[in-house]
Each structure stands twice: as structure tokens, then as C-alpha cells.
C-alpha positions as CSV (number, residue, x, y, z in Angstrom):
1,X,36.2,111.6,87.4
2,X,39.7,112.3,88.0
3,X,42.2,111.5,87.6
4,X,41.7,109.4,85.3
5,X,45.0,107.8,85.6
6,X,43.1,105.5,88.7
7,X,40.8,102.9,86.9
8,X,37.5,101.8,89.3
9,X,35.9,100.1,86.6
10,X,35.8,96.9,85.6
11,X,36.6,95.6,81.5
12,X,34.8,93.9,79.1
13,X,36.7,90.7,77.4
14,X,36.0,89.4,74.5
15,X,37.6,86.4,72.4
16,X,37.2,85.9,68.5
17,X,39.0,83.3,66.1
18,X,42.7,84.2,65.0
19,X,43.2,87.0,62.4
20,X,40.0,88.9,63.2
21,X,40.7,92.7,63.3
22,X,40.6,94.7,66.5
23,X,38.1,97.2,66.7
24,X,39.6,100.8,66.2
25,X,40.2,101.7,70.0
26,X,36.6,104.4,69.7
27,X,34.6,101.8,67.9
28,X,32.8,98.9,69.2
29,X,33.7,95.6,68.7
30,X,31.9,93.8,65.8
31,X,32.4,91.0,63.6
32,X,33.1,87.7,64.9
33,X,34.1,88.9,68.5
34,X,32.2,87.2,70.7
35,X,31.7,89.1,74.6
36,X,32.6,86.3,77.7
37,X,29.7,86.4,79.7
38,X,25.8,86.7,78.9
39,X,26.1,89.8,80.5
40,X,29.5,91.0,80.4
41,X,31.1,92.6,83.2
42,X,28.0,91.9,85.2
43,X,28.4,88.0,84.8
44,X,32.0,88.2,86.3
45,X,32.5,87.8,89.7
46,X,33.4,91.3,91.9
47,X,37.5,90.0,91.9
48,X,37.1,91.7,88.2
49,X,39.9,90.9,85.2
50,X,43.6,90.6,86.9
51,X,46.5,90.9,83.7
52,X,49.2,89.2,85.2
53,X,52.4,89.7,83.8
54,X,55.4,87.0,85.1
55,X,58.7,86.5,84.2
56,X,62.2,85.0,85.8
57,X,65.5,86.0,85.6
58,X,68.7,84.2,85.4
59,X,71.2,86.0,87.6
60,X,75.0,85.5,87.1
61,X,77.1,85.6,90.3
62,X,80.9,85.7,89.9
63,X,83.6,84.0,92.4
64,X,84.5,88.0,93.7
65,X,81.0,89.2,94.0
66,X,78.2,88.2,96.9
67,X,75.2,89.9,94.5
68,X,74.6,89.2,91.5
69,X,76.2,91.0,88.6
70,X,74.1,90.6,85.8
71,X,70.6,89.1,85.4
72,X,69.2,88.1,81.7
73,X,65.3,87.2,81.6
74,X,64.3,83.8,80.6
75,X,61.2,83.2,80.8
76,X,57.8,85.4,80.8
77,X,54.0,84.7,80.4
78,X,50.9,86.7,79.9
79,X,47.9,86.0,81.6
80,X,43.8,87.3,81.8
81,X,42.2,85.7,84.6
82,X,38.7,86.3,85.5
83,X,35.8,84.3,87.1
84,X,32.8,84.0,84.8
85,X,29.9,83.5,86.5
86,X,27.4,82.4,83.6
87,X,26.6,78.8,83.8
88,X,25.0,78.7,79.9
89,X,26.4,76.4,77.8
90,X,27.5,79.0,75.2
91,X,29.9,80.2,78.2
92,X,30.7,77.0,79.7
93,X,32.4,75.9,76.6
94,X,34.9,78.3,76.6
95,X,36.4,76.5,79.7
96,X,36.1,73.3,77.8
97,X,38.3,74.1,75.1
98,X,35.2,75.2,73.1
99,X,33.5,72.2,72.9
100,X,30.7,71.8,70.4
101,X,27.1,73.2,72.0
102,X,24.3,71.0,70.7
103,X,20.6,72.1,70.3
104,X,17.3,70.0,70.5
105,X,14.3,71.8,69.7
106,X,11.3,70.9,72.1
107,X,8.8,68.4,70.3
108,X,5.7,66.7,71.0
109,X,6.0,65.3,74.7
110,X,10.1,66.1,74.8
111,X,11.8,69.0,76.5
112,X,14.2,71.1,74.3
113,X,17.7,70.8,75.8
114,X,21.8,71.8,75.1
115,X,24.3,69.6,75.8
116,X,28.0,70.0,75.8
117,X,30.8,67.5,76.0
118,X,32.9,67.2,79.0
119,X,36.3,65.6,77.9
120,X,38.5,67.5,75.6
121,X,41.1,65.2,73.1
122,X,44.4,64.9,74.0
123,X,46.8,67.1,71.5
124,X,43.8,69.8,70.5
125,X,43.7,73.5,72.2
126,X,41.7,76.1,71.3
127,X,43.5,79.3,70.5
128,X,41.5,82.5,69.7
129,X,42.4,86.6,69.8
130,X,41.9,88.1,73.2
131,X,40.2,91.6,73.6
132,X,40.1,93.6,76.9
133,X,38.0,96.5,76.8
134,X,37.6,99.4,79.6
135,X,38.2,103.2,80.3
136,X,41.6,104.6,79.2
137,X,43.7,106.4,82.0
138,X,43.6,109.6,79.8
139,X,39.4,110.2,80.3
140,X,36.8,108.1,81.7
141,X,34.7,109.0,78.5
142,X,37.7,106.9,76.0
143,X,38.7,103.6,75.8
144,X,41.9,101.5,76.1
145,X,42.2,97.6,75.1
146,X,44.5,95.0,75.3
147,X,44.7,93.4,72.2
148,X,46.4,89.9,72.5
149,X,46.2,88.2,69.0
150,X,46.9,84.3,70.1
151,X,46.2,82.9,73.6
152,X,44.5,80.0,74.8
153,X,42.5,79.1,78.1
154,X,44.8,76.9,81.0
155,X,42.7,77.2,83.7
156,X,40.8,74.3,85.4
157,X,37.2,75.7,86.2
158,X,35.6,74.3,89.2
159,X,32.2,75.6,89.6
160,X,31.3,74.6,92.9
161,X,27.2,74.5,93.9
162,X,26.3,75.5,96.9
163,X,23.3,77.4,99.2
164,X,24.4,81.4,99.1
165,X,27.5,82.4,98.3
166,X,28.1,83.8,94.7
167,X,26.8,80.8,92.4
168,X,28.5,78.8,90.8
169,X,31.3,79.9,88.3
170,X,33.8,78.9,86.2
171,X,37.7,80.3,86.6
172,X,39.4,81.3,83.5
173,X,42.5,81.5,82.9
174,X,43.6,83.1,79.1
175,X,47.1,82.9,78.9
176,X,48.6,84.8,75.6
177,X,50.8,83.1,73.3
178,X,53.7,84.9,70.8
179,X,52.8,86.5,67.5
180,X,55.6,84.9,65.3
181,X,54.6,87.9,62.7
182,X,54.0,90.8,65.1
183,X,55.7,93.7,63.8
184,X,58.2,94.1,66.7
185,X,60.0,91.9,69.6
186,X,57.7,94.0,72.4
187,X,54.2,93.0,70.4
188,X,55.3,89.5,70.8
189,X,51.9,89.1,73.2
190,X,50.3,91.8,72.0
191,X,49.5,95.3,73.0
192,X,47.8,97.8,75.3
193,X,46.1,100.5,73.3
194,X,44.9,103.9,75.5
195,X,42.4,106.7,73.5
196,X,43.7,110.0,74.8
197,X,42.1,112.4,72.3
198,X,39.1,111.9,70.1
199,X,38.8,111.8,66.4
200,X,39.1,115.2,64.3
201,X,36.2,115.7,62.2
């Protein structure tokens, strides 16, 4: 509905190991790209995906001037924060620094269970690509993605339990790291990739 330029929808993220090709912005994502959240968008909680883009700025005052006269950025981060909430083992592990999910098959007389380790070792973070998939702000009908091609998780999940509320859920916080071989200074942390006509036959 337009205009289109107004997104009301929420996005899709998905994570898959280093090197893995995007998915051309009208195709769906295949190969080793794995969707957070049994569900997707409906296993997030309604606060949605927030990009958060943050940076600082030196400023330089001189001895004749109040204001500053020149600023020079130092320092920016990309971040993908959403709250998952999907308490299955296959999801929990992606707050855990993708810990190791391990399987026992029911037998005679014992239950079949997953278990997951809790601690993560000191000096070992799981990097993977990023993927953000929704509507592009050319038609409702296209897609755009951000496509973030290193990034790790630095949030602290707390999944609290509790009678009512939303259930339990873990934070996430995917902060992008730099491409030392992107193919320019602005791909550093990736891109953000809007369809705004379709294919020609």
C-alpha cells in the first residue's frame, strides 16, 4: 500500500557461516542460511529488528573560536538487535556463541532430550554473515536486505520466566564487524540492497 517509502512490516534475519553468498535480492535464501527463530518474524517479540547505526566524532576547537571548527569521525558500529522469543535449543545457542546442541534419542525406559552448554571459552567468538530480509521502500511486493558479511552476537540474553507477560526470550544483539576485502571503504559493514523493478524476461 503506499507509499511504499513507510515500512509497517517487520524483517526476517537470518545468519549463515562466512563466505556464503547472498541470495539475489528476488530469490529466497537457500543454502546454508539458517532463519533466527522457529518461526521467523513470528518468534520475535512485537519491538521488531532495530539497525542501529553509532558513531562519535572528534571535534577540534581552536583558541579564537567558541564552536567547533572541524569534527573527523572516529569511531562507528553496526548493530541488529532483536528479541527472539524461541526458547529451542537450536535458537538458544545462537546467544551462546553457538554452542554445540546434543541429541539423545528416547530408549527403553529413558526420555529423549537436547542439551546445550552454558559457558562459552574465553578467546572463541562465533562470527557468521548477517541477512535482513523485508519489503523494499520501492513496492511492498519486492524485497530489500541488508547484507552484513562478518558480525558476531554481544548481547547478554536474559530470558526471564514468569506468569503472563510475553515468555521468556532471549535479546540479541548482532553487531557487524569490517570486511577487510569489501570492494569499497562504504561496504566496510556491508550493504543495504532495495528491489525497485523486477527482472526482464
Amino acid at each position: 500500500m503506499t507509499p511504499f517509502e513507510i515500512i509497517t512490516a517487520p524483517m526476517k534475519v537470518y545468519i549463515a557461516p562466512i563466505g556464503e553468498a547472498f541470495p539475489d535480492i528476488d530469490a529466497a535464501p537457500a543454502g546454508n542460511w539458517e532463519l533466527l527463530g522457529t518461526n521467523g518474524d513470528r518468534s520475535y517479540e512485537e519491538s521488531g529488528v532495530t539497525v542501529s547505526h553509532s558513531k562519535s566524532y572528534d571535534k577540534v576547537r581552536t583558541a579564537g573560536a567558541t564552536g567547533p571548527v572541524k569534527s573527523t569521525l572516529r569511531e562507528e558500529d553496526m548493530m541488529v538487535r532483536l528479541t527472539l522469543l524461541d526458547l529451542t535449543l537450536e535458537q538458544y545457542k545462537n546467544a551462546l556463541n553457538g554452542n554445540t546442541v546434543t541429541t539423545v534419542a528416547a530408549g527403553s525406559g529413558t526420555a529423549g532430550s537436547k542439551k546445550i552448554g552454558l559457558s562459552q571459552s574465553v578467546g572463541r567468538t562465533r562470527e557468521f554473515a548477517l541477512l535482513v530480509r523485508g519489503q523494499s521502500p520501492y513496492d511492498e511486493t519486492m524485497n530489500a536486505q541488508y547484507e552484513v558479511p562478518r558480525c558476531y552476537d554481544s548481547g547478554s540474553a536474559e530470558p526471564v520466566f514468569r506468569k503472563g507477560g510475553s515468555g521468556a526470550a532471549l535479546a540479541l544483539e548482532l553487531t557487524a564487524l569490517e570486511d577487510l576485502s569489501a570492494s569499497s571503504e562504504e561496504e566496510r559493514f556491508g550493504r543495504f540492497v532495495a528491489q525497485h523493478q523486477d527482472a526482464l524476461p
